[in-house]
C-alpha positions as CSV (number, residue, x, y, z in Angstrom):
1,X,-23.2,-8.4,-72.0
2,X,-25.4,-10.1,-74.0
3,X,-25.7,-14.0,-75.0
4,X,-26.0,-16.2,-78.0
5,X,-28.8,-18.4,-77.5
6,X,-28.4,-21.7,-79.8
7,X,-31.9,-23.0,-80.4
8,X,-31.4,-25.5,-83.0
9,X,-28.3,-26.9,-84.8
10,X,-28.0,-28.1,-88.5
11,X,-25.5,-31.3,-88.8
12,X,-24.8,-32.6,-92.2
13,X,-22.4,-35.3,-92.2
14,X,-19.9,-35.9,-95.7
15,X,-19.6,-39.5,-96.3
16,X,-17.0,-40.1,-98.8
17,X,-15.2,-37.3,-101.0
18,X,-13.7,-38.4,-104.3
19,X,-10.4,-37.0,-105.6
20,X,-10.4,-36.7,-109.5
21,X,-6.6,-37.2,-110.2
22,X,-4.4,-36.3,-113.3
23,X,-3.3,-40.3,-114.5
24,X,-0.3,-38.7,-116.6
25,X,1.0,-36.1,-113.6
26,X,2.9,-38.9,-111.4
27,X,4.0,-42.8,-111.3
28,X,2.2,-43.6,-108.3
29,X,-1.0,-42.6,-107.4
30,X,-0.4,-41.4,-104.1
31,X,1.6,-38.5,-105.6
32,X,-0.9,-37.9,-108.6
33,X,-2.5,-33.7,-109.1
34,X,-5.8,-33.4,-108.6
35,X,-7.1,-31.7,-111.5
36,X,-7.6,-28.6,-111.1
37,X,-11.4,-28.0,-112.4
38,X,-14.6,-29.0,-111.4
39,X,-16.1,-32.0,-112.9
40,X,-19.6,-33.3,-114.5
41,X,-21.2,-36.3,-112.6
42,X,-23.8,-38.7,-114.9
43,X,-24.8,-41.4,-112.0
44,X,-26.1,-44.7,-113.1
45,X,-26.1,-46.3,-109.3
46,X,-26.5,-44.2,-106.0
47,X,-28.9,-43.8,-103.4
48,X,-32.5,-42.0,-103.4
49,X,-30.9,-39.7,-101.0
50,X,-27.5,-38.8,-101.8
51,X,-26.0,-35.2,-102.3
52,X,-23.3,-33.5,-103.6
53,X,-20.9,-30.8,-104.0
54,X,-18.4,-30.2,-106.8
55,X,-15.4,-28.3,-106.3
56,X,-12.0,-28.6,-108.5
57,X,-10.6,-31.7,-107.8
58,X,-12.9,-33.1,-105.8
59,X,-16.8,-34.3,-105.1
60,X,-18.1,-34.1,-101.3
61,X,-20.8,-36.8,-101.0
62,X,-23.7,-36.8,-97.7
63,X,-26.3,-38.6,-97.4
64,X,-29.7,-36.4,-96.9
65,X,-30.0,-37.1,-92.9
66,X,-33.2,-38.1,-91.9
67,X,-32.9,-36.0,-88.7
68,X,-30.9,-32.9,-89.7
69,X,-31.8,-30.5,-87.5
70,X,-31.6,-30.7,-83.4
71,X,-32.8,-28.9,-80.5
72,X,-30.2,-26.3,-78.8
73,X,-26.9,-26.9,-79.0
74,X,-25.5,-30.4,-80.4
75,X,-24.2,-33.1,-77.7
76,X,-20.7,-35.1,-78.9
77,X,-23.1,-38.0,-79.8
78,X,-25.3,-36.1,-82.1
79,X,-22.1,-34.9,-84.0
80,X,-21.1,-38.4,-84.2
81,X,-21.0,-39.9,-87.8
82,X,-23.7,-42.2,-87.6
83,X,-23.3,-45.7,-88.9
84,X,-24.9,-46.5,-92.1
85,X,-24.1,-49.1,-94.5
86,X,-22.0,-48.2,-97.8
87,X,-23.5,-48.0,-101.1
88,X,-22.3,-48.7,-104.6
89,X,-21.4,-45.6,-106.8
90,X,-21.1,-45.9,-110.4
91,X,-21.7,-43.6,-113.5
92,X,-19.5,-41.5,-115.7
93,X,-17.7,-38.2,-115.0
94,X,-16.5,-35.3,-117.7
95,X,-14.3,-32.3,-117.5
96,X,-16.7,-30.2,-119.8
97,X,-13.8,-27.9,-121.3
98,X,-12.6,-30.8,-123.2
99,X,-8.9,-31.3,-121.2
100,X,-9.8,-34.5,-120.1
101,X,-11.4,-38.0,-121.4
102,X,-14.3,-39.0,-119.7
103,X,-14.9,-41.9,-118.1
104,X,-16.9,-44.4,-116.5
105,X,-16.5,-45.5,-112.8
106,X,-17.8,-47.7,-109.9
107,X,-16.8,-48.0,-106.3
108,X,-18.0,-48.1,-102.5
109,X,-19.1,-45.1,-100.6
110,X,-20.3,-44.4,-97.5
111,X,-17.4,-44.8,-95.0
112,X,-15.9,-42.0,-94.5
113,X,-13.1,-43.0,-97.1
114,X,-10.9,-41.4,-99.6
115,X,-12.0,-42.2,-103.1
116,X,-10.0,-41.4,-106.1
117,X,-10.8,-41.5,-109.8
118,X,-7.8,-41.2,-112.6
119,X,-8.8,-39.2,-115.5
120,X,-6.5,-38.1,-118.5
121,X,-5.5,-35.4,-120.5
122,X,-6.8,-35.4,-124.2
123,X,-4.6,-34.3,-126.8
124,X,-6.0,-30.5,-126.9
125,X,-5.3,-30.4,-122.7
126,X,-1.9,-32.5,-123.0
127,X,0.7,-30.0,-122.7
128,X,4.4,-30.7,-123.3
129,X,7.6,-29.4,-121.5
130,X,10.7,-29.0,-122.5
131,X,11.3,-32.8,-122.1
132,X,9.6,-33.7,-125.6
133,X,6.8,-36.6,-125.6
134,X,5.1,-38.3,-128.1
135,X,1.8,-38.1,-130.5
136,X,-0.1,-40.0,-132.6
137,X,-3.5,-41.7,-134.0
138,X,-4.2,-45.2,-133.0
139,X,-6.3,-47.2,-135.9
140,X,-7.3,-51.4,-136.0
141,X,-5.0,-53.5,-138.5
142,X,-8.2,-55.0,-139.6
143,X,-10.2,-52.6,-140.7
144,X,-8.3,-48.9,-140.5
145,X,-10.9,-48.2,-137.7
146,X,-9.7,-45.9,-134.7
147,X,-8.9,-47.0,-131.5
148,X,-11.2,-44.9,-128.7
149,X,-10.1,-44.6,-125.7
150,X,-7.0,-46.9,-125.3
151,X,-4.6,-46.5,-122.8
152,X,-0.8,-46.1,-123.3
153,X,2.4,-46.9,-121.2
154,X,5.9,-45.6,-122.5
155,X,8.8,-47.3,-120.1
156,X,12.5,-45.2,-120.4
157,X,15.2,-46.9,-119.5
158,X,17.3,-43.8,-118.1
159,X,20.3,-45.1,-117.2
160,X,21.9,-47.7,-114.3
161,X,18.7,-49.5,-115.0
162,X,16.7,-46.8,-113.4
163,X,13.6,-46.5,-115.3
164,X,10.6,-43.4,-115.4
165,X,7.0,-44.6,-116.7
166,X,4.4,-42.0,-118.7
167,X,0.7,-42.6,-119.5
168,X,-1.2,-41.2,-121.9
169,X,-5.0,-42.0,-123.0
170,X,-6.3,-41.9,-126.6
171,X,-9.6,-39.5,-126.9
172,X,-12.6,-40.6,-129.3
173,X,-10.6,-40.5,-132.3
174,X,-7.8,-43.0,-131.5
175,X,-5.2,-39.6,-131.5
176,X,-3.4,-39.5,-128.7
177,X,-0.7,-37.1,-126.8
178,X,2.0,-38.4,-124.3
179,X,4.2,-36.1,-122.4
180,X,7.0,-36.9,-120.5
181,X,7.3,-34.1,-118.4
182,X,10.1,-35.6,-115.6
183,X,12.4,-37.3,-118.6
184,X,16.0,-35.6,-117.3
185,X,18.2,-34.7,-119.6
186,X,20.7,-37.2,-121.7
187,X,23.6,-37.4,-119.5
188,X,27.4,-36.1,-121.6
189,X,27.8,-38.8,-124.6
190,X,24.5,-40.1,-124.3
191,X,22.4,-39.5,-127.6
192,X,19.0,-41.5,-126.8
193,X,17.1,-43.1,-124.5
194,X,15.5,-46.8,-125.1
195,X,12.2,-47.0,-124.1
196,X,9.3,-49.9,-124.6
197,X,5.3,-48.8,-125.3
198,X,2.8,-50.7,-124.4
199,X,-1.3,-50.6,-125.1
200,X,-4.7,-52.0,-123.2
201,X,-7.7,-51.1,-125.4
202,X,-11.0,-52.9,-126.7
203,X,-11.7,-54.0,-129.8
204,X,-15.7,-53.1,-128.8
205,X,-15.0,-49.4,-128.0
206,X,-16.9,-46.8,-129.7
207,X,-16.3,-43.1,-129.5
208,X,-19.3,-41.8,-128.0
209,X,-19.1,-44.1,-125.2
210,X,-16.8,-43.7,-122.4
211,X,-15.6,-46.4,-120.6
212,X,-13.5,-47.6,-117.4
213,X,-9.8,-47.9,-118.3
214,X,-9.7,-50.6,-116.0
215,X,-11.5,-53.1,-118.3
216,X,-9.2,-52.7,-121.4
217,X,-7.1,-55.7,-122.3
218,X,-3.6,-56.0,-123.6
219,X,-3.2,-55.3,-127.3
220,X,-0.4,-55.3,-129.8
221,X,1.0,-52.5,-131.6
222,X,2.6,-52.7,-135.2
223,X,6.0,-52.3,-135.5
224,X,8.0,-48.7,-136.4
225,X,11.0,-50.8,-138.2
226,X,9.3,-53.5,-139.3
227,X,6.5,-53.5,-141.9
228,X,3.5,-55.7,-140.8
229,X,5.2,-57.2,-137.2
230,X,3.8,-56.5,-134.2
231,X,4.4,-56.9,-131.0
232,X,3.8,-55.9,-127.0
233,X,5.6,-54.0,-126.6
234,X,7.4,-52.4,-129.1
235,X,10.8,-51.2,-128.8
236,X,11.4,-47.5,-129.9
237,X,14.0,-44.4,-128.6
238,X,13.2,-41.4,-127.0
239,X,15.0,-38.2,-126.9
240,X,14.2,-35.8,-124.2
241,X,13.0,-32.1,-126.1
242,X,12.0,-33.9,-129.4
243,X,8.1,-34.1,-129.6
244,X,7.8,-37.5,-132.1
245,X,5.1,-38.7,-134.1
246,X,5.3,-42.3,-134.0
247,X,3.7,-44.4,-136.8
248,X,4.0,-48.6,-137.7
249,X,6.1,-49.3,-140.7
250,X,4.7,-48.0,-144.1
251,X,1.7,-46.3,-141.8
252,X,0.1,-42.9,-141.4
253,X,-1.0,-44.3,-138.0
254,X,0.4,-46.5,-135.3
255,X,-2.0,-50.2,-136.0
256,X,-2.9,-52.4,-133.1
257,X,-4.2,-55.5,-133.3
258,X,-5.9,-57.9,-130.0
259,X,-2.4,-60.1,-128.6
């Protein structure tokens, strides 16, 4: 019978893997999708030595060891994640099919956490169920400009004060797409539901610059029954299977304007 005779073992060890998550599929994070493509990394802060791996979903990150490679067979304590310090990750990250916004990012790596990243669907990746959702094109009161990158937030009162919440992110061109995929059905006598929308954008946003949805601020949207009146947010009805084009009063476009 013949033996294996180990004479060196390679030990890479992962540090951090992010989780690229669908910001539309779930109210809380915990329960988001990851999406299920590979993504584009463009880092602006990382180490000399850091590697990765893309698969859908997700991005394995290891720093390059500076002894990879050990004599025989590995003890316990050489397969020991060694203690390093953590690092600061930032850049931006695309989905290069065009189903998803890009984005820019920042965060802390290098213990062994579980990183996760929101993206969202653009208009041409949003797709709607037999619930309904909403569309639309987002444009400044002031000057007719659109509104890049903004994020949306669409609150339905469903009934007994029970209330379901749906995101949707405008792409470069201000148009946006919400679905509300897990609106249930209008209960026997029940024509509509009531529902509020909310916006965070930035008046400095430009289309060919992707930014973190975190640093958008809270803007007001014009009207849909009131000509020049706006507010946040704005009150509107929702019925579930009805896919709605929502404009302000008078408008080809739903305005917003800084609160």
């Amino acid at each position: 019978m013949s033996t294996l005779k180990v004479l060196e073992t390679n030990i890479l060890h992962a540090s951090d893997v992010i989780y690229w998550l669908d910001g539309t599929s779930a109210e809380n994070q915990a329960e988001m999708m990851r999406l299920p493509y590979a993504v584009e990394l463009s880092l602006s802060a990382r180490p000399s030595d850091l590697q990765l791996l893309h698969t859908a979903g997700k991005t394995a990150l290891w720093r390059r060891p500076t002894e990879p490679m050990f004599d025989g067979v590995a003890s316990e304590d050489d397969l020991a994640f060694p203690a390093s310090p953590t690092y600061p990750l930032a850049g931006s990250v695309q989905e290069l099919n065009g189903r998803y916004n890009p984005r820019t990012f920042s965060l802390t790596a290098g213990n062994l956490g579980r990183q996760v990243v929101e993206l969202f669907p653009t208009p041409y990746g949003t797709r709607f169920g037999v619930s309904g959702g909403l569309t639309g094109t987002l444009r400044f009161s002031t000057n007719g400009n659109p509104v890049p990158w903004a994020l949306l937030t669409l609150e339905v009162t469903t009934g007994l004060s029970g209330t379901l919440t749906f995101r949707a992110q405008a792409d470069a061109n201000g148009d946006f797409s919400l679905s509300m995929t897990r609106l249930p059905p209008l209960a026997e006598g029940v024509d509509l539901y009531n529902a509020e929308l909310r916006i965070v954008a930035l008046s400095s946003a430009v289309a060919d610059t992707p930014l973190d949805p975190a640093d958008l601020l809270p803007m007001s949207l014009g009207e849909l029954d009131s000509e020049n009146t706006f507010s946040n947010p704005i009150g509107l009805t929702v019925v579930p299977g009805e896919i709605k084009q929502i404009r302000s009063m008078n408008k080809d476009h739903l305005a917003v304007q800084p609160s």
